[in-house]
C-alpha positions in Angstrom: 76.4 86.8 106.9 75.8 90.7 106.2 72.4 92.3 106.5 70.9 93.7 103.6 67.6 96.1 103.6 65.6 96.9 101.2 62.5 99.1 101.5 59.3 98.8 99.8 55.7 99.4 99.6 56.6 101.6 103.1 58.2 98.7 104.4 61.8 98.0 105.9 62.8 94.3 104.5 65.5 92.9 106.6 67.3 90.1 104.3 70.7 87.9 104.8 73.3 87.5 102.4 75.6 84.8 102.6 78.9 85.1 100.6 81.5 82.7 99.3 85.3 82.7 100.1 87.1 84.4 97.8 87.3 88.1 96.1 85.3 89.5 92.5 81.7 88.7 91.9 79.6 85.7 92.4 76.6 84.1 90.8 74.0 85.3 93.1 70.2 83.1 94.3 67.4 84.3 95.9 66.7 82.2 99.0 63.0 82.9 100.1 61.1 81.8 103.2 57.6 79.9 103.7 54.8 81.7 105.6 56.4 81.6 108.7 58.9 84.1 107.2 62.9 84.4 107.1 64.2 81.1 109.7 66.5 78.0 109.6 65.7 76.7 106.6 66.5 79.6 104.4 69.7 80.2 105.9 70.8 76.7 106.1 70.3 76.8 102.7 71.6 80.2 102.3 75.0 79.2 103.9 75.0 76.1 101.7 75.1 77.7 98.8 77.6 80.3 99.9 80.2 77.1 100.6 79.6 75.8 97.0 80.3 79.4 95.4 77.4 80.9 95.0 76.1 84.9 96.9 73.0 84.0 98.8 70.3 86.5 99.9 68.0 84.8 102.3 64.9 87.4 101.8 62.3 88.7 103.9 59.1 88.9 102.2 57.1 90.5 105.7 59.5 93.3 107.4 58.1 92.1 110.6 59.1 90.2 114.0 57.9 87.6 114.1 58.5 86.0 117.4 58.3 82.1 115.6 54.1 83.1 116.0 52.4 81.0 113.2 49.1 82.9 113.7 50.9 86.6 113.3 53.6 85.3 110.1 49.6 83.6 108.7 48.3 87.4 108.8 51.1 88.6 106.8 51.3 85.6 104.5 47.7 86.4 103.7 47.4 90.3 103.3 50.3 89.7 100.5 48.8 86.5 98.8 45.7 88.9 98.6 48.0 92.2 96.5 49.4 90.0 93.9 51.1 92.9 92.1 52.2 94.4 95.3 53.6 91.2 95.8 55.2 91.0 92.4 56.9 93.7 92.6 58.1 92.7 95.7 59.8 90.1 94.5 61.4 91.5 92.2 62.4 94.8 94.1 64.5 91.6 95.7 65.9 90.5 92.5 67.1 93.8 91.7 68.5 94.5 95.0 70.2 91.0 94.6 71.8 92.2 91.1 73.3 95.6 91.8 75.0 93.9 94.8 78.9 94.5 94.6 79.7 90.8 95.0 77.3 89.3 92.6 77.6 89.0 88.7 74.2 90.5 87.4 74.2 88.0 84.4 74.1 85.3 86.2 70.9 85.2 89.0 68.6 82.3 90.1 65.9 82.1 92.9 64.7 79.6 94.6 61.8 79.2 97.1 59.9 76.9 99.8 55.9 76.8 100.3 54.9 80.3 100.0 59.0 81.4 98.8 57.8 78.4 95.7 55.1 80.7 94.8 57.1 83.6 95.4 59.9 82.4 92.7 57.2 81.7 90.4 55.7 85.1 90.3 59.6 86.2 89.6 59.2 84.0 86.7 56.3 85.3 85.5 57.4 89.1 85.9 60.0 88.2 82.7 62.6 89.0 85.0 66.2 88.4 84.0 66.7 85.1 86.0 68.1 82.5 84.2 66.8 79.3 86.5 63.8 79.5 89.3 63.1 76.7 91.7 60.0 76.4 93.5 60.1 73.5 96.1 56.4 72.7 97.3 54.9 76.0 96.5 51.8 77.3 95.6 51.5 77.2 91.4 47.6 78.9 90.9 48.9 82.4 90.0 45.9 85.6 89.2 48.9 87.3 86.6 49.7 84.2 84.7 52.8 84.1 82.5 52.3 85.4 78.7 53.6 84.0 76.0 58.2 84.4 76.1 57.9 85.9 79.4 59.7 83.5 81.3 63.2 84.2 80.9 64.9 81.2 82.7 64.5 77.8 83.2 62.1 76.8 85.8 61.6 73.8 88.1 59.0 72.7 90.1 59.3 69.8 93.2 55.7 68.7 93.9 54.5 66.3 96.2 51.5 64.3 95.2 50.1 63.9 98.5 49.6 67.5 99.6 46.7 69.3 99.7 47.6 72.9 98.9 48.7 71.7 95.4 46.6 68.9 94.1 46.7 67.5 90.8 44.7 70.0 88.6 46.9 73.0 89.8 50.0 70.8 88.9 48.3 70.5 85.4 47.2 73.8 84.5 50.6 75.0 85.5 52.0 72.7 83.3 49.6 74.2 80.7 50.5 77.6 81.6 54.5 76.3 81.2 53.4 75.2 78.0 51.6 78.8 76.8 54.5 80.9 77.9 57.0 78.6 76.1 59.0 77.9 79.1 61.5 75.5 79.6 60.2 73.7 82.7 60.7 70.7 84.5 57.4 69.3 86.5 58.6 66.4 89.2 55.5 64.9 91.5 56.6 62.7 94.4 53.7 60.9 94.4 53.9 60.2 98.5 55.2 63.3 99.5 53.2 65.7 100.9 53.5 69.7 102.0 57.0 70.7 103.3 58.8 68.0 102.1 62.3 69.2 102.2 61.4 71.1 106.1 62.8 68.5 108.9 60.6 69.8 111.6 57.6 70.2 109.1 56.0 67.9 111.7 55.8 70.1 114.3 53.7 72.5 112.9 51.0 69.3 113.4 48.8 69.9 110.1 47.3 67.1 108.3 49.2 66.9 104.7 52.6 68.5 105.7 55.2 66.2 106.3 59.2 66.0 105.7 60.3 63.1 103.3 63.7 62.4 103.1 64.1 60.6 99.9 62.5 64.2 98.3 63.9 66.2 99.7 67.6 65.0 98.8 66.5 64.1 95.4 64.9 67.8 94.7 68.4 69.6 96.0 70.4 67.4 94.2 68.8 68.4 90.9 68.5 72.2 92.5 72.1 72.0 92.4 72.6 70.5 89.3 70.6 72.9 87.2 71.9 75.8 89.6 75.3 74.6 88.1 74.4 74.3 85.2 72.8 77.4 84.2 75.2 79.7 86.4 78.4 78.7 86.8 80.9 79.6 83.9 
């Protein structure tokens, strides 16, 4: 793992790349965090990737420490979800940082995000960013910039459970109508038991009605992460 900063807005962002064995340049993937900012999810995931070829940056969407305090990483979660175009640009001031670095092949990026990352990935999307696939497990899909028609660069997936509460069913329609008005090539999948944090093991502990880990989604959302991740980005 190598650190990698990036400053913006004013604010030092400490993020985590993960790299591959092996010398020239990589495809490279976003990795980004849920509210509770940059932990073991992301960089499991972030080292997984690394191992099947691809440069990982595990971001950090806050610049803060954290301490593992729900109630501090909630006040940061919410003074961004309330600057959407300061968080836009965040996202992709991450994107580009991801692209000019040495090891990865600008041509060939993808981002992928959990909870608040999902929404995070989305907003990528909509920026008509040069990504050519975004993933958004569980996240938020009610956007205040949505995408305009040929924006949407890449092609997009979307894990949803249909048992959580942050994204009920009319959000999971109008994004699919808001797919449909951009002309994106997106894939919709609802787990109709799963709920919010499906693919987080210890999404239990947090103790919130309507966020819960399901194994059967959570294996069947990487496995088609990885297929379109190979799909769209490997030569």
């Amino acid at each position: 793992m190598q650190p990698v900063k990036l400053e913006h807005g004013g604010t030092l962002l400490n993020g985590e790349l993960f790299l591959p064995k092996g010398s020239g340049t990589h495809p490279g993937v976003l990795v980004m965090h849920n509210a509770l900012g940059l932990g073991v999810q992301v960089r499991e995931v972030a080292a997984e990737l690394a191992e099947r070829g691809f440069a990982a940056l595990a971001t950090d969407m806050f610049g803060a420490k954290l301490d593992g305090d729900p109630a501090k990483a909630g006040a940061y979660f919410a003074a961004l979800q309330a600057q959407p175009d300061l968080l836009r640009s965040r996202v992709v001031a991450w994107h580009d940082r991801l692209a000019a670095l040495d090891d990865v092949d600008a041509g060939r990026t993808a981002a992928i995000g959990y909870c608040f990352g999902g929404f995070c990935v989305l907003e990528l999307a909509r920026s008509s960013a040069a990504v050519k696939a975004i993933v958004s497990f569980h996240g938020l899909l009610t956007t205040s910039l949505p995408a305009t028609p040929g924006a949407i660069r890449g092609e997009v997936a979307a894990w949803c459970g249909g048992q959580d509460p942050y994204v009920p069913s009319d959000h999971i329609e109008a994004f699919r109508a808001e797919m449909a008005t951009a002309d994106a090539s997106s894939q919709i999948t609802v787990f109709a038991n799963a709920a919010h944090g499906f693919t987080d093991r210890d999404a239990a502990a947090l103790g919130r009605p309507g966020v819960a880990y399901d194994a059967l989604a959570d294996r069947v959302s990487w496995a088609g992460t990885l297929a379109m991740l190979d799909s769209v980005l490997q030569p």
